[in-house]
Backbone and ligand atoms as CSV (ligand in chain L), in Angstrom:
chain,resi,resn,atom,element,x,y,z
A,1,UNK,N,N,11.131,-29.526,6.068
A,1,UNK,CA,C,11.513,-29.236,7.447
A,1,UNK,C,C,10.337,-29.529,8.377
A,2,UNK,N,N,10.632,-30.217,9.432
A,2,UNK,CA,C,9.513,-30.472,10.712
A,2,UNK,C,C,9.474,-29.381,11.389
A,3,UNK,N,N,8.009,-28.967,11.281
A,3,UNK,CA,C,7.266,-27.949,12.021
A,3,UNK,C,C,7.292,-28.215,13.756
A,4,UNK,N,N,7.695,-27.531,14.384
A,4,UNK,CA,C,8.175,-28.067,15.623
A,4,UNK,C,C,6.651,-27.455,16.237
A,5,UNK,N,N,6.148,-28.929,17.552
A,5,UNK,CA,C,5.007,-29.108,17.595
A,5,UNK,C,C,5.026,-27.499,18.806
A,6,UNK,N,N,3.868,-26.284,19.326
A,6,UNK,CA,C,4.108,-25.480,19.804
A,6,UNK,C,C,4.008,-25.864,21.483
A,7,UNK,N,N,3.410,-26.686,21.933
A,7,UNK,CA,C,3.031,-26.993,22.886
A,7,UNK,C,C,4.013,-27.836,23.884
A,8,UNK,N,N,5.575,-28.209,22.710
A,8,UNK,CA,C,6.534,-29.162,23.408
A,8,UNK,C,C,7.802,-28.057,23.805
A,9,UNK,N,N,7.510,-27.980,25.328
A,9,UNK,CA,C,8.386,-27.226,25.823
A,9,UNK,C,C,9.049,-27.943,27.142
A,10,UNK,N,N,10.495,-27.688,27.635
A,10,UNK,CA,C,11.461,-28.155,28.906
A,10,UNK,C,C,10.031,-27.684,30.202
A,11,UNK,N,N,9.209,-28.515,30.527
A,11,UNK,CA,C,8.708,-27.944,31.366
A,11,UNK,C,C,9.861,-27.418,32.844
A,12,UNK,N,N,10.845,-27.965,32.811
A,12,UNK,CA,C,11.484,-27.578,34.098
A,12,UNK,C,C,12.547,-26.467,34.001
A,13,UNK,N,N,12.388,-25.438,32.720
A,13,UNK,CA,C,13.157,-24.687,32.106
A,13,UNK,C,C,11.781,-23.251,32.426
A,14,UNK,N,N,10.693,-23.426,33.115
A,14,UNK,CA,C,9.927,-22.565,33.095
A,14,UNK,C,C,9.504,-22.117,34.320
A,15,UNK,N,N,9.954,-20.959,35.117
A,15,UNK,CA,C,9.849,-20.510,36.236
A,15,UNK,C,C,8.804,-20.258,37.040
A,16,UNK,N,N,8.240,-20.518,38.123
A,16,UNK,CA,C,7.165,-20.112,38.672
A,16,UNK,C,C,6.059,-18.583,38.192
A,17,UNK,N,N,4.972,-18.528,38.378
A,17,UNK,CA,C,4.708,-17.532,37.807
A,17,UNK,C,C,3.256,-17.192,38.902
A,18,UNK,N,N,3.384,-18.144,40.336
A,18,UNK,CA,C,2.388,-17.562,41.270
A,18,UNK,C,C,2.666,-15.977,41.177
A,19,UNK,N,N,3.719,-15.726,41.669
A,19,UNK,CA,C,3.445,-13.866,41.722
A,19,UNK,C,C,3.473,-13.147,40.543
A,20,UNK,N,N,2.890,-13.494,39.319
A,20,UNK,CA,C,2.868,-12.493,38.091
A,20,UNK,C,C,1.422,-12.127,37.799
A,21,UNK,N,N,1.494,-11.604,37.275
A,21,UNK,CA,C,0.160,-10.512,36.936
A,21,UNK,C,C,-0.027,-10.966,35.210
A,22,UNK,N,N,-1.033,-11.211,34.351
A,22,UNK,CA,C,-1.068,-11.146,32.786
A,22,UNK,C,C,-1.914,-10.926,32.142
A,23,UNK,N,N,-2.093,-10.107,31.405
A,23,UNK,CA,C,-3.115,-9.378,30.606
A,23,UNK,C,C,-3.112,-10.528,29.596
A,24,UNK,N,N,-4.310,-10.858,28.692
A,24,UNK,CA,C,-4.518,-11.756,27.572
A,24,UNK,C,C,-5.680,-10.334,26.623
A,25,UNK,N,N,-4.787,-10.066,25.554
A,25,UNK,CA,C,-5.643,-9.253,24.694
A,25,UNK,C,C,-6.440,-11.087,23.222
A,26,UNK,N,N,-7.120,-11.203,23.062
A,26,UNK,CA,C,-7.947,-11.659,22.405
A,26,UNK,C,C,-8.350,-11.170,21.066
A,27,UNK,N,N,-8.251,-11.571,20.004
A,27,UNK,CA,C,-8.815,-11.413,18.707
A,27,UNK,C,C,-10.590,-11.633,18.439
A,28,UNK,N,N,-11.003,-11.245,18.349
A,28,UNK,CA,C,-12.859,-11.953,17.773
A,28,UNK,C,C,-12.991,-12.256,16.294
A,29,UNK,N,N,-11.597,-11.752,15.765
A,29,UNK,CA,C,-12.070,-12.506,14.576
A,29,UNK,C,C,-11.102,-13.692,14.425
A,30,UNK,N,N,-12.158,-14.697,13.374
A,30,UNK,CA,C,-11.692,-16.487,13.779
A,30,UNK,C,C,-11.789,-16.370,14.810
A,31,UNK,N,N,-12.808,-16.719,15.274
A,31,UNK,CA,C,-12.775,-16.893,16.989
A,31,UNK,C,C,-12.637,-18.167,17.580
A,32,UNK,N,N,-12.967,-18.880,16.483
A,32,UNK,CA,C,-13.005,-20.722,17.161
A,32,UNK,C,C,-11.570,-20.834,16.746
A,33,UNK,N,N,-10.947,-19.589,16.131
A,33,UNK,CA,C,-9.131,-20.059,16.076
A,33,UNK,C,C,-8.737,-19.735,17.851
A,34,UNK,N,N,-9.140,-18.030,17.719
A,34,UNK,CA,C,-8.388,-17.469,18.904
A,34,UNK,C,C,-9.086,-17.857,20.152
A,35,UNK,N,N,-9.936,-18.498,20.115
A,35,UNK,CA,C,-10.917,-18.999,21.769
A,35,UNK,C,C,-9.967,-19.865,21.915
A,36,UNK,N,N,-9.690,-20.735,20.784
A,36,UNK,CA,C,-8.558,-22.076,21.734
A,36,UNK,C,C,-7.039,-21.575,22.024
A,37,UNK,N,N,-6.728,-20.547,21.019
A,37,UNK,CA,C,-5.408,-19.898,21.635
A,37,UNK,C,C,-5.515,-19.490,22.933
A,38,UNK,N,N,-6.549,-18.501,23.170
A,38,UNK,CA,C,-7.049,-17.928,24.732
A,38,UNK,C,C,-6.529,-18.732,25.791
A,39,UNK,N,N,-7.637,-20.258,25.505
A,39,UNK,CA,C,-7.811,-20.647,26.469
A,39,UNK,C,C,-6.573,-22.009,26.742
A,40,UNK,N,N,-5.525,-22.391,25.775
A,40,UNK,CA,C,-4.181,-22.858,25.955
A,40,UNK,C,C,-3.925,-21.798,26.650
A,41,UNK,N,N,-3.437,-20.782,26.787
A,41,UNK,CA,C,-2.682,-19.144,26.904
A,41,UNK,C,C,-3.008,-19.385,28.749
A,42,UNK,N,N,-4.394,-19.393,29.283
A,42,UNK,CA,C,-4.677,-19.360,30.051
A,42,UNK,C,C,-4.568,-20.753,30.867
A,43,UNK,N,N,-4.772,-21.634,30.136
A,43,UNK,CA,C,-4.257,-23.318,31.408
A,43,UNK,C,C,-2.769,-23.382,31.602
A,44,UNK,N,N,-2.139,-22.882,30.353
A,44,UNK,CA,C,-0.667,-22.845,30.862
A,44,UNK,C,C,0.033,-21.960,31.743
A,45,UNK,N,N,-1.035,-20.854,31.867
A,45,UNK,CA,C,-0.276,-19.781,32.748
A,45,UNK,C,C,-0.511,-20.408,34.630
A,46,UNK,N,N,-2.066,-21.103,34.195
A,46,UNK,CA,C,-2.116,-21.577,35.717
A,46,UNK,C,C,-1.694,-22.727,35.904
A,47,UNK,N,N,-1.479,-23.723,34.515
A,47,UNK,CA,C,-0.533,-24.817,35.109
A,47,UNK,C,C,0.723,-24.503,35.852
A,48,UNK,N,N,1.231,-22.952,35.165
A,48,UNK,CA,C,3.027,-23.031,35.828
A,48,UNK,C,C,2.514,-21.969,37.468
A,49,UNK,N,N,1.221,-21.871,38.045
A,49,UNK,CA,C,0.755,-20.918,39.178
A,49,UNK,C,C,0.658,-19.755,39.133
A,50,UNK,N,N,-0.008,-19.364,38.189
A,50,UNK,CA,C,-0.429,-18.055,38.035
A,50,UNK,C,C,-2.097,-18.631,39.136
A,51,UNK,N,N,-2.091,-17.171,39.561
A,51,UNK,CA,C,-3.420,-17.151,40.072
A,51,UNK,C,C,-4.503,-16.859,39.639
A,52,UNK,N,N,-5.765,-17.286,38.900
A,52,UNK,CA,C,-7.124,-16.687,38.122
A,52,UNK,C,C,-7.255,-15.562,38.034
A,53,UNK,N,N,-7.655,-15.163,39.319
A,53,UNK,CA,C,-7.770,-13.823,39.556
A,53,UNK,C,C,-6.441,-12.801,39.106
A,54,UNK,N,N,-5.265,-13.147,38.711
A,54,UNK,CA,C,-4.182,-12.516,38.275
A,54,UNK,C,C,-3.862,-12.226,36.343
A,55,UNK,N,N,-5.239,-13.373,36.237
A,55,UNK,CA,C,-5.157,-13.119,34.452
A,55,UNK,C,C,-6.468,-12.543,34.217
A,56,UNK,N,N,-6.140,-11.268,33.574
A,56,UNK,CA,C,-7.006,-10.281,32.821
A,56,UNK,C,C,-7.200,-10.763,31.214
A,57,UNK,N,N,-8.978,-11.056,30.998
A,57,UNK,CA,C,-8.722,-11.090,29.938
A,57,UNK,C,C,-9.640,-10.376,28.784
A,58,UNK,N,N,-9.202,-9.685,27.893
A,58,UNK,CA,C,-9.735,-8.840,27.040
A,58,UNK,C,C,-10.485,-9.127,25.876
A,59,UNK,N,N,-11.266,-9.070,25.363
A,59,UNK,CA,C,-11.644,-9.036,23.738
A,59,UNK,C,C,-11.205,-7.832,22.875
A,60,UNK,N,N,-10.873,-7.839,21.707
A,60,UNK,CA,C,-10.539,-6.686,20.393
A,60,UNK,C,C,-11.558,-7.239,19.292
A,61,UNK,N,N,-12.002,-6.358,18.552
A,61,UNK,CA,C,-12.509,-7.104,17.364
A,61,UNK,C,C,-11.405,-7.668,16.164
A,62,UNK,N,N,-10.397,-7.231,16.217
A,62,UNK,CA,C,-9.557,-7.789,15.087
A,62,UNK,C,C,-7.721,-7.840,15.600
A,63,UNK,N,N,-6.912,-8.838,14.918
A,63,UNK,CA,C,-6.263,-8.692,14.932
A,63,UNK,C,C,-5.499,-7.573,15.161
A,64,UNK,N,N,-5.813,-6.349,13.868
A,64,UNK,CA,C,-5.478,-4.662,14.110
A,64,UNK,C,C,-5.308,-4.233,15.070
A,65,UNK,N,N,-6.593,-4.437,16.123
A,65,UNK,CA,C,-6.792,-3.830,17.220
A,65,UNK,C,C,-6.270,-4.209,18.661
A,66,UNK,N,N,-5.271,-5.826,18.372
A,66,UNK,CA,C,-4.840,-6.028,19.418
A,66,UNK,C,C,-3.517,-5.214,20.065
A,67,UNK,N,N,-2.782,-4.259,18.950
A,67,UNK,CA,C,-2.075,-3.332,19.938
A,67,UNK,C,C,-2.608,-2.720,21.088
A,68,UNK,N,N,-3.731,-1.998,20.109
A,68,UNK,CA,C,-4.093,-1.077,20.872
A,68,UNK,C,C,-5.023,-1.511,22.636
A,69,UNK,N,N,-5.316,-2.503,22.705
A,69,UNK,CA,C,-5.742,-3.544,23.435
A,69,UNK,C,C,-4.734,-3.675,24.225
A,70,UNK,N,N,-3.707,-4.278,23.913
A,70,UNK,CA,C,-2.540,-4.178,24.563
A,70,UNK,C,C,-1.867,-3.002,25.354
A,71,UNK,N,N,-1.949,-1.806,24.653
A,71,UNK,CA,C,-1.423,-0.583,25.257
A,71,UNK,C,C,-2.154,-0.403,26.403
A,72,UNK,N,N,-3.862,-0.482,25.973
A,72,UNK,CA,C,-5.365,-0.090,27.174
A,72,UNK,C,C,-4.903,-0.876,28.538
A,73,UNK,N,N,-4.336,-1.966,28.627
A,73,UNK,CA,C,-3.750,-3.323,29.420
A,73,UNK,C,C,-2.465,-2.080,30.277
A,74,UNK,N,N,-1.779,-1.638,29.609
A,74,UNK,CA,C,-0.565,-1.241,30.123
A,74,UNK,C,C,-0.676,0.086,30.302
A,75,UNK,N,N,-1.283,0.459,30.054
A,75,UNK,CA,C,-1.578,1.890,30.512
A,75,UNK,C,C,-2.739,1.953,32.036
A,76,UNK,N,N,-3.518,0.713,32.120
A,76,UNK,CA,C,-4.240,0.588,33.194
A,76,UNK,C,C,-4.393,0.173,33.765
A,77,UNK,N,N,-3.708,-1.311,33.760
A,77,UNK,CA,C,-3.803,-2.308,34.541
A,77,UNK,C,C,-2.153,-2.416,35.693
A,78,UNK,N,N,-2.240,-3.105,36.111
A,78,UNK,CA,C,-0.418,-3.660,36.848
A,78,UNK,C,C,0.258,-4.972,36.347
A,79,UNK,N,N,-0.424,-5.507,35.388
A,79,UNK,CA,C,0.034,-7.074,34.542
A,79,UNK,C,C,1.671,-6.726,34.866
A,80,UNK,N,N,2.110,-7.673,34.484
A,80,UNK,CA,C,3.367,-7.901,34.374
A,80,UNK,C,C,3.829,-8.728,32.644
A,81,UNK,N,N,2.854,-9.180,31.919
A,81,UNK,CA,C,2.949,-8.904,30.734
A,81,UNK,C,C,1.777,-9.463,30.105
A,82,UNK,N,N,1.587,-9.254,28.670
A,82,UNK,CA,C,1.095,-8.926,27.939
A,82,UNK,C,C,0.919,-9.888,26.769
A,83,UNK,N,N,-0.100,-10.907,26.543
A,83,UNK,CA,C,-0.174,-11.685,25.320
A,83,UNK,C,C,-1.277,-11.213,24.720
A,84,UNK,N,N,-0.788,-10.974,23.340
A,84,UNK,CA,C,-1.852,-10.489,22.046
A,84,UNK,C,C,-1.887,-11.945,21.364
A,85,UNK,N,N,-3.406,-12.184,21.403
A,85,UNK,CA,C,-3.819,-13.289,20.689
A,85,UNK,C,C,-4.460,-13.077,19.635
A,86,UNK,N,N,-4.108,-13.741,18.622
A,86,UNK,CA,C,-5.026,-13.410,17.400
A,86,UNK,C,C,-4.580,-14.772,15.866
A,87,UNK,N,N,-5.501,-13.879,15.105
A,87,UNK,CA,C,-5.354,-15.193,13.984
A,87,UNK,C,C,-5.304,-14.832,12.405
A,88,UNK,N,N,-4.631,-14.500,11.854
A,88,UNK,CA,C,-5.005,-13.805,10.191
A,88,UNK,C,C,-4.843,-14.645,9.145
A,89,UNK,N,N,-6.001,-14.539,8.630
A,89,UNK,CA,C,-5.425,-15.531,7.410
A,89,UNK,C,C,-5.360,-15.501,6.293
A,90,UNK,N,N,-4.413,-15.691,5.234
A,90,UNK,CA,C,-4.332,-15.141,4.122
A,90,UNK,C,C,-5.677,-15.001,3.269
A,91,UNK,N,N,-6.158,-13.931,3.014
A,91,UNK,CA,C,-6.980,-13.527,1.799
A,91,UNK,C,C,-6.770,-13.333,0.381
A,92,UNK,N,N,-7.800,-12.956,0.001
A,92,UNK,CA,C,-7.242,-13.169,-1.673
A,92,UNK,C,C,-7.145,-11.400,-2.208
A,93,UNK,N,N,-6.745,-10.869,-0.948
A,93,UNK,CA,C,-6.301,-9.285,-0.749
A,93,UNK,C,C,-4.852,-9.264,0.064
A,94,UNK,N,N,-4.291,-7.870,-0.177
A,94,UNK,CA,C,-3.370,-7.568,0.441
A,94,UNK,C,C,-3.623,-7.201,1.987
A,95,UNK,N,N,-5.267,-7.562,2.407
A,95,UNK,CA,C,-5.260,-6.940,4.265
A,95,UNK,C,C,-4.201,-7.882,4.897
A,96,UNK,N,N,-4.510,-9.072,4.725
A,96,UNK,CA,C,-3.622,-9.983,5.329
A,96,UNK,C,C,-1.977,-9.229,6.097
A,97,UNK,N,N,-1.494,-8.859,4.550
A,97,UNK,CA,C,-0.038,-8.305,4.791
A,97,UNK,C,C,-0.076,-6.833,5.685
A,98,UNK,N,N,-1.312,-5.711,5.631
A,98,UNK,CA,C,-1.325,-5.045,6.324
A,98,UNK,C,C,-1.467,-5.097,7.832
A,99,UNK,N,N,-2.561,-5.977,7.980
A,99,UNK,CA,C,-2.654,-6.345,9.188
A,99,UNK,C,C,-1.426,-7.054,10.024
A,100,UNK,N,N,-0.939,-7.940,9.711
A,100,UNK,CA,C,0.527,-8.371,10.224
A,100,UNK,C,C,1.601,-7.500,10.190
A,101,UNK,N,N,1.584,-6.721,9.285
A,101,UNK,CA,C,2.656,-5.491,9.718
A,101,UNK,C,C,2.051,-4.719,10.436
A,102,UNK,N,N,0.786,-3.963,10.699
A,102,UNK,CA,C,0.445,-3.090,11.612
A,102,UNK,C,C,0.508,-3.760,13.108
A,103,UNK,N,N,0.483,-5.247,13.281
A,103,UNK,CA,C,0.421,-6.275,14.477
A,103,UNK,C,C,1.201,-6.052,14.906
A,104,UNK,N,N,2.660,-6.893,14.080
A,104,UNK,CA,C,3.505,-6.681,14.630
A,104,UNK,C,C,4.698,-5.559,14.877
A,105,UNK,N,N,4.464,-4.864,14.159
A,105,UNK,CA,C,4.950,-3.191,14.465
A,105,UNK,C,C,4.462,-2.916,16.363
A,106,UNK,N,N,3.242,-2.498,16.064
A,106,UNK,CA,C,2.470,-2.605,17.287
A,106,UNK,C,C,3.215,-2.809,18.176
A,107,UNK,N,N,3.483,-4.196,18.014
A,107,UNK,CA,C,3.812,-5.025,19.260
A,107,UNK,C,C,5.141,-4.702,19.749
A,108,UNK,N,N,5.984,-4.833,18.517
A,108,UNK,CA,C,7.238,-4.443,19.048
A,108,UNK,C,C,7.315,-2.976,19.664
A,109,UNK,N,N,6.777,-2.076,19.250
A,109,UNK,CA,C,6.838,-0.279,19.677
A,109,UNK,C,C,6.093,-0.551,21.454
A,110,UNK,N,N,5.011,-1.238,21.269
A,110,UNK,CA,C,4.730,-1.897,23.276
A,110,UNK,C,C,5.635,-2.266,23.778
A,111,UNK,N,N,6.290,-3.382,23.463
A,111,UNK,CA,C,7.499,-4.037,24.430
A,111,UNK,C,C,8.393,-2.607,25.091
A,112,UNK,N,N,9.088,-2.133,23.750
A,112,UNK,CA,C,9.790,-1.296,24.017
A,112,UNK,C,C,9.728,-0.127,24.767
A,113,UNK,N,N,8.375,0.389,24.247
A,113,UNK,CA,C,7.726,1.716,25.034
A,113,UNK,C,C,7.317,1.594,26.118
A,114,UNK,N,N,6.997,0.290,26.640
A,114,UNK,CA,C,6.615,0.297,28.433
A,114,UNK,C,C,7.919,-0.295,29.018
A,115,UNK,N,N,8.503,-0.963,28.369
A,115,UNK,CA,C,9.725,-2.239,28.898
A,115,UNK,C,C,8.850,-3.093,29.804
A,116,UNK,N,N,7.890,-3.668,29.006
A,116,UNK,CA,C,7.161,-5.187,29.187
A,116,UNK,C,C,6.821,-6.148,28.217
A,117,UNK,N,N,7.095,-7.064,28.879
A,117,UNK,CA,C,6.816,-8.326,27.980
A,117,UNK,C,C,5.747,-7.915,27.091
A,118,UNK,N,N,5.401,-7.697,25.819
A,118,UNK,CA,C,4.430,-8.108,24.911
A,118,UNK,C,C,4.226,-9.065,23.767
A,119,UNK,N,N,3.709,-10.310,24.352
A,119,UNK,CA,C,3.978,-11.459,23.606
A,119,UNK,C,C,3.254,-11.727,22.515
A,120,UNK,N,N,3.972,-11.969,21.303
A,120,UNK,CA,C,3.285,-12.051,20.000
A,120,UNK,C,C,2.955,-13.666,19.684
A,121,UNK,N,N,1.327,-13.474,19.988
A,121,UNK,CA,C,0.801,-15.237,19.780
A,121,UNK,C,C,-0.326,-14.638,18.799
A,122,UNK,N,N,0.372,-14.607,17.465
A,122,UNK,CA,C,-0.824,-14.126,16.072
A,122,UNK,C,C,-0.438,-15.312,15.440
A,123,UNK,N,N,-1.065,-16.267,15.161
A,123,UNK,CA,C,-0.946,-17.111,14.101
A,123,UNK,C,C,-1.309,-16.478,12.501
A,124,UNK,N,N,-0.267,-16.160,11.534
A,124,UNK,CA,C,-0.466,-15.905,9.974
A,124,UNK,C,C,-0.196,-16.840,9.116
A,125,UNK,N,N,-1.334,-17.631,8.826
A,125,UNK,CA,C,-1.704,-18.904,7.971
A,125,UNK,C,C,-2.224,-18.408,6.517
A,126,UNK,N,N,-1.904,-19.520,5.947
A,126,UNK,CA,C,-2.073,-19.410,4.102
A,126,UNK,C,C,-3.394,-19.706,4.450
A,127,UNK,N,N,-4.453,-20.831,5.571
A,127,UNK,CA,C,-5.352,-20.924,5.411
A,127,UNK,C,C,-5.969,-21.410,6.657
A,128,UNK,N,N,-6.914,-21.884,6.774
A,128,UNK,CA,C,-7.855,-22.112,7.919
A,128,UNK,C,C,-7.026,-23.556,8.432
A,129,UNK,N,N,-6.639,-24.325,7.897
A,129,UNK,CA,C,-6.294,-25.794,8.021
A,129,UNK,C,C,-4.951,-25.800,8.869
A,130,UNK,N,N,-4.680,-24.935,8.113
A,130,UNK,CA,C,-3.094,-24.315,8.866
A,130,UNK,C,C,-2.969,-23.543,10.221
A,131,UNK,N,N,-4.240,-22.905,10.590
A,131,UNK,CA,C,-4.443,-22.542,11.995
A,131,UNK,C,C,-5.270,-23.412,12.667
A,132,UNK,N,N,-5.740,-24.429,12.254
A,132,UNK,CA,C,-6.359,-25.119,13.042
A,132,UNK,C,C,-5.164,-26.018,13.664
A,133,UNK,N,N,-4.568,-26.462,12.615
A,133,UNK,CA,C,-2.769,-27.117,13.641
A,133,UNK,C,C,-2.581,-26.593,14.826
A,134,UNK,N,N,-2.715,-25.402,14.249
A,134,UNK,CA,C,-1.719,-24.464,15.486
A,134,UNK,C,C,-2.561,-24.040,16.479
A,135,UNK,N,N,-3.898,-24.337,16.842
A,135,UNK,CA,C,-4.601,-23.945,17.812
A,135,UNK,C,C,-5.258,-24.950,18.891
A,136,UNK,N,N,-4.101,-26.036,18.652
A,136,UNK,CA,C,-4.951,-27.208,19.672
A,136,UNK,C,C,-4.805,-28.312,18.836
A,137,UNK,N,N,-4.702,-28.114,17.768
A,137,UNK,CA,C,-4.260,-29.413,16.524
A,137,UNK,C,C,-2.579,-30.420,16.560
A,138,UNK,N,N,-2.828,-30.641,15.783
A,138,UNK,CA,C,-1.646,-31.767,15.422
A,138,UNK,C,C,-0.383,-31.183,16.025
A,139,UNK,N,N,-0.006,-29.896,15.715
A,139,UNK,CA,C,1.292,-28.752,15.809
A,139,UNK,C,C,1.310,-28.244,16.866
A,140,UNK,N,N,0.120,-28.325,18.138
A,140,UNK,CA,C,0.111,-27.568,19.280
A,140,UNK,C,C,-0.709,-26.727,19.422
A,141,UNK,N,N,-0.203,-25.830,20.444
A,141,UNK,CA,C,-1.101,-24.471,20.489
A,141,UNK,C,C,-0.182,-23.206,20.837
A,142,UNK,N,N,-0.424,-22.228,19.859
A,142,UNK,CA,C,0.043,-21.358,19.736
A,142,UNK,C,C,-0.069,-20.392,21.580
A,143,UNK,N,N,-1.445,-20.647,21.796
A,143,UNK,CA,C,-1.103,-20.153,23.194
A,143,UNK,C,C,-0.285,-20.714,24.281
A,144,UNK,N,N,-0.374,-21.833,24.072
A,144,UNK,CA,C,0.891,-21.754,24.828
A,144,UNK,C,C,1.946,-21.942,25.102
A,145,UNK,N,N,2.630,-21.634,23.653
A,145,UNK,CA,C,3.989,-20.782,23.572
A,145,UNK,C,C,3.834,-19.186,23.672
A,146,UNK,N,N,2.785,-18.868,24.201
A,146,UNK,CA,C,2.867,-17.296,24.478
A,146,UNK,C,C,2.739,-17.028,25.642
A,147,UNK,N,N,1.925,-18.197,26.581
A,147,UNK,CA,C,1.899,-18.023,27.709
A,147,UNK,C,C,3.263,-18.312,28.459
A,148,UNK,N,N,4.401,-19.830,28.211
A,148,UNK,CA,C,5.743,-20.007,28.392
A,148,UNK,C,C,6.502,-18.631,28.024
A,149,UNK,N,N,6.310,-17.931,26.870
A,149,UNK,CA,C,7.262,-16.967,26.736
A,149,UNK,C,C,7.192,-16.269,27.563
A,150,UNK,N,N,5.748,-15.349,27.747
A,150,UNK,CA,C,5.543,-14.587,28.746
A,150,UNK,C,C,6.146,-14.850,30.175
A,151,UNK,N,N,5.902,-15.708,30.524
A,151,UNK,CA,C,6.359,-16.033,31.787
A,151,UNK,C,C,8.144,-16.126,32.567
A,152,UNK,N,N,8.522,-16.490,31.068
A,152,UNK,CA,C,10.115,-16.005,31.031
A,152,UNK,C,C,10.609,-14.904,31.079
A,153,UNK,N,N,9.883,-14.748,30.127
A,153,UNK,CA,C,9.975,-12.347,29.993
A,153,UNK,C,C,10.396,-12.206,31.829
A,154,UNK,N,N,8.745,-12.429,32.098
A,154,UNK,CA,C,8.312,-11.646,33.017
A,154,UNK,C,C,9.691,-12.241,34.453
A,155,UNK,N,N,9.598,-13.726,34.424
A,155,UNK,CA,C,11.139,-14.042,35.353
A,155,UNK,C,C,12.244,-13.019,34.684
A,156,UNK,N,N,12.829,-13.142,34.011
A,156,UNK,CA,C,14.114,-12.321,33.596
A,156,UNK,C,C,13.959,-10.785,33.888
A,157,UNK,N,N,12.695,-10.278,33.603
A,157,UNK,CA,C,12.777,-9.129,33.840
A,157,UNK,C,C,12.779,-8.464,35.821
A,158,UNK,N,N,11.908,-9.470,36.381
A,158,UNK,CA,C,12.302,-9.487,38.014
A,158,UNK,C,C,13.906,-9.904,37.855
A,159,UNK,N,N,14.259,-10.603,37.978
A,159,UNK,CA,C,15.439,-11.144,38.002
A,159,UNK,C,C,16.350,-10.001,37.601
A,160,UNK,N,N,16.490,-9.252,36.848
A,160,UNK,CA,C,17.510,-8.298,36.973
A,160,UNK,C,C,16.605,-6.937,37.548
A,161,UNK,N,N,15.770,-6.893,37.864
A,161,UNK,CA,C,15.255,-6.245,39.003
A,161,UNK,C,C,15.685,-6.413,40.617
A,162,UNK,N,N,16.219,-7.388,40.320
A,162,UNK,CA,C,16.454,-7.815,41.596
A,162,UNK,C,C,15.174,-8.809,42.664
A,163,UNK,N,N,14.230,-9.085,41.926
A,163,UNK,CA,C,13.178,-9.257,42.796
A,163,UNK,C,C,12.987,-10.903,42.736
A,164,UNK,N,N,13.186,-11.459,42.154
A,164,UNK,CA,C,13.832,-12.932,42.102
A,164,UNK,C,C,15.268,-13.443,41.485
A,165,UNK,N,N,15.353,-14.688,42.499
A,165,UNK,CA,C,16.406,-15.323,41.813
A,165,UNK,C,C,16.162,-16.139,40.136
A,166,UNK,N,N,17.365,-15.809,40.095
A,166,UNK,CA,C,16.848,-16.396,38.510
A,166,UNK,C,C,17.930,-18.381,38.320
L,1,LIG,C1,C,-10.655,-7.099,7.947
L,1,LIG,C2,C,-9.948,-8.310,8.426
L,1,LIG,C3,C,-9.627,-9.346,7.532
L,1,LIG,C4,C,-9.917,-9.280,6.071
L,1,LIG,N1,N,-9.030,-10.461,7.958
L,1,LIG,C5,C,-8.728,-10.595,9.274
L,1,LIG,C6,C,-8.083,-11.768,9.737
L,1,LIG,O1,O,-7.808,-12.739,9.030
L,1,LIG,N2,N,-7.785,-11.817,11.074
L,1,LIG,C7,C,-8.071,-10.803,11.942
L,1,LIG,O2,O,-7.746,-10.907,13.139
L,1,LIG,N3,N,-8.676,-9.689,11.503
L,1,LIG,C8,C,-9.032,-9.558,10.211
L,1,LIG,N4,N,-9.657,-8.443,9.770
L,1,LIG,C9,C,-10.066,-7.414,10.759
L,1,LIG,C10,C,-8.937,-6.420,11.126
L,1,LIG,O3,O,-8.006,-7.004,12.031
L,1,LIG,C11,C,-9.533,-5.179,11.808
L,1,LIG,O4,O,-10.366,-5.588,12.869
L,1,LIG,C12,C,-10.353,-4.339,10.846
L,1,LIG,O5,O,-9.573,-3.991,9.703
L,1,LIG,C13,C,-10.845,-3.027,11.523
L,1,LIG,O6,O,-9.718,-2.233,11.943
């Protein structure tokens, strides 16, 4: 099956995003994975007009910790949503599997518990070669399909707010 490349998206299927607000929580570990996720995450948010000054962006030391990173974002900031960046890669231990379930648990209990976008951009690779695809490589970049998602969230969720047309 063809790995669909992350970076090929309807650009005209993606709504303005001058008036949104976005927190970027960051991984430090693999960092030459998650620096290029970051910083896809961040050209795509201002390619579609986000304003600089409107993207917050965080460091965590680990994957683990990007819930909680995430929550610190939504509990203090006014974002309008929320991308957890990060990178795990299979070990020759079971952290791997903990960490991706504690991630994405996380993540989903955020979305729900604030009712905001919290976008899951964790790349979980068998190996280094395999996130390097996905971070600016051959396959795209994982950021920014987190930054496009986000930005949809965040339209749909004005949009039945009433605060844009959709
Ligand atoms: C400990 C650990 C390991 C083994 N592997 C990764 C990884 O591949 N990617 C990642 O983001 N973080 C890893 N960590 C660190 C944990 O996410 C976390 O920071 C520590 O367990 C401390 O809570």
């Amino acid at each position: 099956m063809a790995t669909k490349n992350l970076s090929d998206y309807d650009l005209s299927s993606v709504p303005s995003a001058k008036a949104m607000k976005f927190g970027i929580v960051v991984s430090e570990w693999n960092y030459q994975i998650t620096g290029a996720l970051a910083q896809g995450a961040f050209d795509t948010l201002v390619k579609h007009g986000a304003l600089e000054e409107n993207i917050i962006v965080k460091h965590v030391p680990g994957s683990f910790e990007l819930t909680l990173g995430g929550q610190f974002l939504a509990e203090y900031t006014d974002v309008d949503a929320i991308l957890l960046l990060g990178c795990v890669i299979q070990g020759e231990t079971r952290h791997f599997d903990f960490i991706c379930q504690g991630v994405t648990q996380g993540a989903t209990q955020l979305n729900l518990d604030y009712s905001l976008p919290v976008i899951f951009g964790v790349l979980t690779t068998d190996n280094e070669q395999q996130a390097i695809d996905r971070a600016g490589g051959k396959l795209g970049n994982k950021g920014d399909e987190a930054a496009v998602t986000a930005i949809k969230m965040v339209a749909l969720q004005k949009s039945l707010e009433g605060e844009i047309e959709e």
